[in-house]
N, C-alpha and C positions, 0 to 999 in steps of 0.2 A: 223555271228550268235553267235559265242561266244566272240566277242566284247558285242553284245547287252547283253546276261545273263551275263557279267561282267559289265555291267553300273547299269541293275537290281538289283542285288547282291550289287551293292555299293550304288545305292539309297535306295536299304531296307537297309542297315546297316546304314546308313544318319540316314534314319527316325528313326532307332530304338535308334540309338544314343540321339537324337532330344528329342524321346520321355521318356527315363530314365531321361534326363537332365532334364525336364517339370517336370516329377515326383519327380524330387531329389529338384527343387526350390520350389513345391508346398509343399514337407513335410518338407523345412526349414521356408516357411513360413509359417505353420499349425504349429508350436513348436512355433516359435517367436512370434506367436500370443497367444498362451497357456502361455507362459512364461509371456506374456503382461496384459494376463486376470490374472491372478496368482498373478503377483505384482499391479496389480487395487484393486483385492479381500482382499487381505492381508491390503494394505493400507484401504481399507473400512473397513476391520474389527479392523484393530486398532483404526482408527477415531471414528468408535462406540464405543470402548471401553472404549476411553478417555473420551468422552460424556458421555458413564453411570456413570463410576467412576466422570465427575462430578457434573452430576445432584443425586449423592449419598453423595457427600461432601455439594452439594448446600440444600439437604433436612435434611443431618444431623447439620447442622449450622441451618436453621430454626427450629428445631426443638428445638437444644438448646436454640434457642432463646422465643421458646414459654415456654421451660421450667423456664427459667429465669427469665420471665414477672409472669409467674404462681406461683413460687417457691416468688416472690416478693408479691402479691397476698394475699398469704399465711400468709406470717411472721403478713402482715399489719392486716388481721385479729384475729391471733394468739395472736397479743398485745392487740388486742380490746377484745377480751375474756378474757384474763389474770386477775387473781385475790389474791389478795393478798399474802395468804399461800398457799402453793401449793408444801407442802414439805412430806407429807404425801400418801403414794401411796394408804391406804387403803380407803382415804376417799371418800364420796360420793358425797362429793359439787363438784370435781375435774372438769375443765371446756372440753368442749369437744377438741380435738384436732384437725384444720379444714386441709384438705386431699381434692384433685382432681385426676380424674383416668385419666389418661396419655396413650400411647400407649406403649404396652409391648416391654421390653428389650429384650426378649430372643426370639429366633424363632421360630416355628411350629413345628418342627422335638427335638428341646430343652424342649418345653412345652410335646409332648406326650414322650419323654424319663421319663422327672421328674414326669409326672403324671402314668405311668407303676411301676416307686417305690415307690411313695405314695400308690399307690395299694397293693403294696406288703407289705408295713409298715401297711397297716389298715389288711389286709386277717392275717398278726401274730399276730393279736390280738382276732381273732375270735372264737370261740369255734369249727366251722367246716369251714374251709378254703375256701375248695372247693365247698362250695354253699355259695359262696357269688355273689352278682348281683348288678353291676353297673349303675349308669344313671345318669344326668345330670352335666358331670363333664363341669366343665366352670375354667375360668383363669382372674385374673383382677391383673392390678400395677398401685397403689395407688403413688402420689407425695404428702410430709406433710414436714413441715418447718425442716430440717434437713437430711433429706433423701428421700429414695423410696423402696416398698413393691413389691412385686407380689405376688400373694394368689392363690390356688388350690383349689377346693370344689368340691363336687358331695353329690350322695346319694348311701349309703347301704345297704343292707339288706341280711341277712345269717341269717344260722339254730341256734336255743338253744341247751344245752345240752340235751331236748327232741325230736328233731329234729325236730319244727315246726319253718316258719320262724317268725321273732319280728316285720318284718316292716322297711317298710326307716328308717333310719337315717344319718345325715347331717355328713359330715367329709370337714375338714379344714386344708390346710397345709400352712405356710410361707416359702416362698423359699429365704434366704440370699444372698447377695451378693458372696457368693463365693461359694453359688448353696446349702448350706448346706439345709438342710429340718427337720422343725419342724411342732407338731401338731398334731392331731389325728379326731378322731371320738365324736361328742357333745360337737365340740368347735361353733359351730353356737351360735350366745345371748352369748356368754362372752366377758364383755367389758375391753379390756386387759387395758393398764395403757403404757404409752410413756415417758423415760426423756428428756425432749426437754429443751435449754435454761436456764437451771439449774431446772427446774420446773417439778412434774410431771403430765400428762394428759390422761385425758378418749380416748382410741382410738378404733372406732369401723368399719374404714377402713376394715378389713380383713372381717365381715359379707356382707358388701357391692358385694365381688363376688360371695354371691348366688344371689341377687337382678337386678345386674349390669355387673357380669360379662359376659365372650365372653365363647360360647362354644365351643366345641373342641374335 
């Protein structure tokens, strides 16, 4: 009799043996298979990565290249308009400057930063600040033989020194290349003047983003 509960006793202990070792190779190979998905995931997320960065090179080289073709476009027109004197910036014969609207430089999150201080630049010039009312701000960048534009516009309207309000009015900003911002309120209809090529020309690119431009 206690031969047999010592054979018991050593067969459960077998089993129970049996059974940690089962559990101990099934949670090395539940790791080495995490470990396995891990280094699949990781390598799939960097092959994507290389893929977007370079379908981002591939669309920024088209891109330049349509600027190129366009920018070439330009010039050839530029010379067909060209006329004689053209050394007078006040004059009225000046020929137009020709200009294509392109897809903007700057991004979504860069466009409403710049247009929250253009806001701020038109509201300090207001007689009462705080009733001023916004609407139709839009954003366009102009391509013209020598460079590129991007323009900011909307409409305003705020109180007079009687405190009735005046009505829309049109505001225009130019955003520089190194983000500076010029411009104001009832620059809509003024045909600025451009030196291009030693010459200088009628430029009325920057009206075009109330007509043309994207809103935002």
């Amino acid at each position: 009799m206690k031969n047999a509960h010592g054979v018991a006793l050593h067969k459960l202990i077998v089993a129970i043996a049996l059974i940690a070792a089962a559990l101990m190779l099934f949670k090395y190979q539940s790791n080495k298979n995490q470990q396995l998905n891990a280094q699949i995931n990781a390598e799939n997320k960097r092959q994507a990565e290389v893929q977007h960065l370079a379908e981002i090179e591939k669309n920024k080289a088209d891109e330049d290249a349509r600027t190129r073709e366009a920018e070439a476009q330009l010039l050839d027109e530029m010379r067909l308009r060209s006329i004689g004197d053209q050394t007078d910036l006040t004059s009225t014969t000046l020929p137009l400057l020709p200009w294509k609207e392109i897809p903007p430089h700057l991004t979504k999150i860069e466009l409403s930063e710049l247009e929250k201080k253009t806001r701020g630049m038109v509201t300090s010039t207001l007689k009462d600040p705080e009733s001023a009312k916004f609407k139709d701000a839009k954003a366009i960048t102009v391509l013209y033989p020598g460079g590129r534009q991007t323009f900011l516009c909307g409409m305003v309207n705020a109180k007079n020194s009687f405190g009735g309000y005046t009505g829309f009015q049109p505001y225009i900003f130019h955003i520089g290349n190194d983000q500076q911002i010029d411009g104001g309120i009832g620059d809509k209809g003024f045909i600025a003047a451009k030196f291009v090529d030693q010459k200088w020309w009628k430029f009325d690119g920057d009206d075009a983003c109330f007509t043309q431009g994207t809103p935002f």
